[in-house]
N, C-alpha and C positions, 0 to 999 in steps of 0.2 A: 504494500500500500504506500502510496507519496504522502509524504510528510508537508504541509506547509503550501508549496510552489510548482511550479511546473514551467521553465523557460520563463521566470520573469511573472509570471499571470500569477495571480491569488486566488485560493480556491473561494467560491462563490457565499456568501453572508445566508446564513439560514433567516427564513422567517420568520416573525415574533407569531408569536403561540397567538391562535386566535382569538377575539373578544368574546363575551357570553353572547351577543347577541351580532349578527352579520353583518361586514362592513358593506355597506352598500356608498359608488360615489357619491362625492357634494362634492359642491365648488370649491371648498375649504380644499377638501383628499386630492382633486383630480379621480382620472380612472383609476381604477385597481387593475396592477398589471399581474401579466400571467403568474409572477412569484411568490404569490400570495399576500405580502403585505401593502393597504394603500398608501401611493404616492402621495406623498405631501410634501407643501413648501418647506425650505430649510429657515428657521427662527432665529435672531436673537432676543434675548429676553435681559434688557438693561434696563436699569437702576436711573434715577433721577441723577443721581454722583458720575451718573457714566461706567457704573461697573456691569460688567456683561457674568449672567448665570454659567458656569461650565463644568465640567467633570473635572476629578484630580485621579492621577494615578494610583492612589493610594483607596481608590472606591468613595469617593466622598463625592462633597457637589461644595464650590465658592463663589465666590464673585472676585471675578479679576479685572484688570485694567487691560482691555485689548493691545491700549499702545507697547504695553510690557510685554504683550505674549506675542506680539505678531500682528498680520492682517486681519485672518481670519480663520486660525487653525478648526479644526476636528470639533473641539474639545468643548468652543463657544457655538458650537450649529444646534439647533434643537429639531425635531419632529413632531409634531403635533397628532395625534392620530386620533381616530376612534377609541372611547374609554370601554366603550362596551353598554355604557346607560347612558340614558339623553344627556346631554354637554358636560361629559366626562371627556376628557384627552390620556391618556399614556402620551408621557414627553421623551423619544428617543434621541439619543445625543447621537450625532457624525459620527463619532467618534466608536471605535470598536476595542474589546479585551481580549484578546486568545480569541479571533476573530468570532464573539460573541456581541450580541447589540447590548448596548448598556441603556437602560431608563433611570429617569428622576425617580426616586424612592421616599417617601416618609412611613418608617415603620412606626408600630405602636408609641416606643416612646420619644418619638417628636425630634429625632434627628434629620434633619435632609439628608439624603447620600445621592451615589447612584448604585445599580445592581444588575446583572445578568436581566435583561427584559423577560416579563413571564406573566400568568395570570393574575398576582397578585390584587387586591386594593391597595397594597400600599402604593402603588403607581398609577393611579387614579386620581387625575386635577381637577378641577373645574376653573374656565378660566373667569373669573367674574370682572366685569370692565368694572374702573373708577377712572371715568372720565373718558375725552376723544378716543386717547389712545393706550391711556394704560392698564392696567388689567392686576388682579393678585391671584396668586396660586392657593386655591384649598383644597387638600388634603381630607380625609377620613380622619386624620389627627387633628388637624388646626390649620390655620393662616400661616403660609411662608412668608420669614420676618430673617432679614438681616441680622447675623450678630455680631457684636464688636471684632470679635476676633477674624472677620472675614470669612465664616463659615455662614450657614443659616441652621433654623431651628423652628419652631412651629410657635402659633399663639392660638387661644381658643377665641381671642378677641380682632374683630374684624378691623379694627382702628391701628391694632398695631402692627396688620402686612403690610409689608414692604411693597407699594406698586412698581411693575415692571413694566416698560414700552414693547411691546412686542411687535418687532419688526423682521421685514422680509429680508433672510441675510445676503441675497441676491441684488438686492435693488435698492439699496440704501434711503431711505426717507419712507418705505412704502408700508403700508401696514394691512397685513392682509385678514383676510374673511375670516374668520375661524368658527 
């Protein structure tokens, strides 16, 4: 069996496990293509301060300064998908582990990370808007809420999420359908 590669190619990204209930297109998804999962726009998800949501290597979820990390690596891309219940999302990151898809996670007790994508709730958002263009993340746990330390962590109170711009990471200024 090949391990890894073959002349340069990488073997092909499995599909995330499907939702409880059937993705059918919208405007948001695009078509569903033949590989099972649907196509959606690529996100970023930034902070008033200018800091963009991303994965860490170490399995977590921060908020970075893009100009620090680059243009626009893997890491700050998001995916938006079908939750599986009406305006539920799974947020899958560019970004791959042991070429497995990684999603935003909030387990029970109220850490942000990310995780191997799967059926989970704990990866289940809702995007609620506050305001033209910004939106906060909730969680089965709580409001995703900025912490000092550059990590995030949850709140049960809607006053104290962190709004995010959620913008098209393709087309800078555009903010799409979700």
């Amino acid at each position: 069996m090949l391990a890894g590669a073959v002349a340069g190619c990488a073997a092909p990204r499995a599909p995330l496990p499907p939702p409880t209930t059937p993705a059918t297109p919208t405007a948001a998804t695009g078509p569903v293509p033949t590989g099972g999962a649907p196509a959606a726009t690529a996100l970023t998800l930034t902070t008033a301060g200018g800091l963009v949501l991303a994965t860490t290597v170490e399995g977590g979820a921060s908020l970075e300064d893009p100009a620090a990390t680059g243009s626009s690596p893997p890491m700050l891309r998001w995916y938006a998908e079908p939750g599986g219940a009406p305006g539920t999302y799974v947020l899958r990151n560019a970004a791959t582990t042991d070429d497995r898809d990684v999603c935003l996670q909030v387990p029970a007790e109220g850490t942000v990370s990310s995780g191997t994508c799967g059926p989970s709730t704990d990866q289940r958002f809702e995007l609620a808007a506050r305001g033209p263009a910004a939106h906060v993340l909730r969680s089965p746990s709580g409001f995703v809420v900025a912490a000092a330390d550059g990590g995030l962590t949850t709140s049960p109170d809607a006053a104290a999420a962190t709004p995010f711009v959620v913008s098209d990471a393709d087309r800078a200024g555009t903010v799409p359908d979700l």
